[in-house]
Phi, psi and omega in degrees: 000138186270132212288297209297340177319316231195024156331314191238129220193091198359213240273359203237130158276091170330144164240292186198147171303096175212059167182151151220160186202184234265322151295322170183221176220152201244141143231174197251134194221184176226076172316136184257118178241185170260166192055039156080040150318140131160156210229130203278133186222167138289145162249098178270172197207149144285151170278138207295341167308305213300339199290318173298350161266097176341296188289344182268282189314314199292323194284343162275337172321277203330314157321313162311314171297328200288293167344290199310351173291303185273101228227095207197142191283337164298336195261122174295125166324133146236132179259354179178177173243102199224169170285111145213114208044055168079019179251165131306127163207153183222131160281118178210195189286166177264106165302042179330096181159251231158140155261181160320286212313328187296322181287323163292331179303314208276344168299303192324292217284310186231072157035022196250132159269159165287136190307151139353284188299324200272319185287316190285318206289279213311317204275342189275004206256308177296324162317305176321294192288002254197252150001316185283310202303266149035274200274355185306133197244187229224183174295321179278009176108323178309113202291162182257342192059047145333120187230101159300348168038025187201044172282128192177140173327347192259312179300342175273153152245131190251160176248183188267340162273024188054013189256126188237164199243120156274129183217206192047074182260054159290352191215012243244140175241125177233198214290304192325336172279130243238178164296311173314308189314297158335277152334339171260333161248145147277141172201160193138194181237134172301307171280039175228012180291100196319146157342305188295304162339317185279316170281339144091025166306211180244142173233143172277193149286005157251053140263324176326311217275305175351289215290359206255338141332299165303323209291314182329311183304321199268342201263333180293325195240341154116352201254182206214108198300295206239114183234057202235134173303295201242149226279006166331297202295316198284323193306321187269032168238358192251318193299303209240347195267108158323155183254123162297155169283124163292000154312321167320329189251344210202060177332333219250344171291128182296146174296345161313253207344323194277327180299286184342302227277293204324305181314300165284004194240023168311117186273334169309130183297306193293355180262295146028090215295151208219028124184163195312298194312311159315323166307289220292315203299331214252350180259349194255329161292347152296291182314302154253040176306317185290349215153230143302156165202201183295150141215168193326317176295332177304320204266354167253023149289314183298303169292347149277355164257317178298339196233096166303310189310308197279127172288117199267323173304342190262164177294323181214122183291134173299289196349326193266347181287118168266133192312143185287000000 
């Protein structure tokens, strides 16, 4: 799809493209109003092949549909569903900021773990979004059973302003989905793939709790937990591999911290802490058991000292743009 096609996009401004990935693509737009509105949002898109695949199409309405529901300060927003330039697109909020992965990469690049504290705040910010999602119910009262099945470093975000966001429920399932279907696809990023998951089971909201146990593992030790292509390899790795201490990689992580983690990354489902909430409760008692803890202005302090270079004031940092 051509950036210059859709410059001007019925109420919407391109500003710039700055991401694609293997379904489509995100710019940074500008919604338009009278008397001179306007408001900074993302646009994701499908790519226009896709549209002709039933399960690719059916899975982004849904996303839309599902999100615009979910309505939670962890969560990215979505605002609508629109026709663009003969695609599919949803309008949501613009996240100013980082994902993990990114945070992880520049710890890599200068040899650093993430403070402890700062890896549990963040993963409970997720927890949170996770727990809302969850328990969330339908108009009529109905729980929707929501499984994000794609919890995993890239899908999380921090702003620059310390707030972090669960977002991309592209692959995201509630009760409308059936047991069978499921079985016929696997779908996730394989090294964040629950047991059940991998196997190509039916998943619950503990498949949720699993992954978000690897992203932890990973915001502590700087390592990838199951760090394998194809869900061959994680199965026999779920099978056969001990859970490491992430004391190995990083001495300075409090020893509290290893039951949690063990807990979420219990491969018995029914052993598994069995719900967000419980999470949310047992990472915000390490943290503020004592007192004080992180919040959210710490954590956008720390990122501005991991990333100096980057101008936090512009809506979109060159450092952040990617060529067109």
């Amino acid at each position: 799809m051509n950036l210059d096609s859709f410059q001007y996009v019925s109420s919407f401004r391109i500003i710039s493209e700055v991401a694609q990935g293997g379904m489509g693509r995100v710019y940074l737009a500008e919604q338009l109003g009278v008397s001179g509105f306007t408001k900074t949002v993302g646009i994701k898109t499908i790519r226009r092949e896709l549209i002709d695949s039933g399960l690719f199409r059916d899975l982004f309405i849904a996303e839309a549909k599902l999100v615009a529901d979910l309505i939670h300060e962890n969560i990215q927003q979505v605002y609508h569903l629109i026709d663009m330039a003969g695609s599919f697109a949803i309008v949501m909020e613009w996240v100013h900021g980082l994902t993990f992965e990114d945070i992880n990469q520049r710890l890599d690049e200068k040899n650093k773990y993430l403070p402890p504290d700062l890896a549990v705040f963040m993963t409970s910010r997720a927890a949170r979004a996770l727990s809302y999602a969850h328990d969330k119910r339908d108009r009529d009262g109905r729980r929707l059973n929501v499984v994000h099945r794609d919890v995993s470093p890239v899908n999380i975000f921090a702003s620059w302003q310390g707030v972090v966001k669960l977002a991309d429920f592209g692959i995201a399932k509630t009760l409308s989905v059936s047991g069978p279907d499921e079985r016929q696809q696997i779908m996730g990023k394989v090294p964040y793939m629950s047991p059940e998951q991998a196997r190509g089971e039916v998943t619950d909201h503990r498949t949720d709790i699993f992954a978000l146990g690897l992203v932890l593992f990973e915001m502590l030790t700087g390592e990838q937990l199951y760090p394998v292509e194809n869900v061959e390899q994680v199965v026999e790795l779920h099978r056969s591999k001990a859970i490491p201490s992430p004391r190995e990689w990083n001495p300075a992580i409090p020893a509290e911290i290893e039951p949690l983690l063990r807990r979420l990354l219990e491969r018995d489902v029914n052993k598994r802490y069995q719900h967000a909430s419980d999470v949310v409760r047992d990472l915000e008692l390490f943290m503020y058991g004592g007192g004080y803890g992180p919040t959210n202005e710490k954590l956008a302090d720390y990122l501005d000292q991991l990333f100096p270079e980057v101008d936090k004031h512009r809506l979109l940092p060159e450092e952040m743009i990617r060529p067109q």
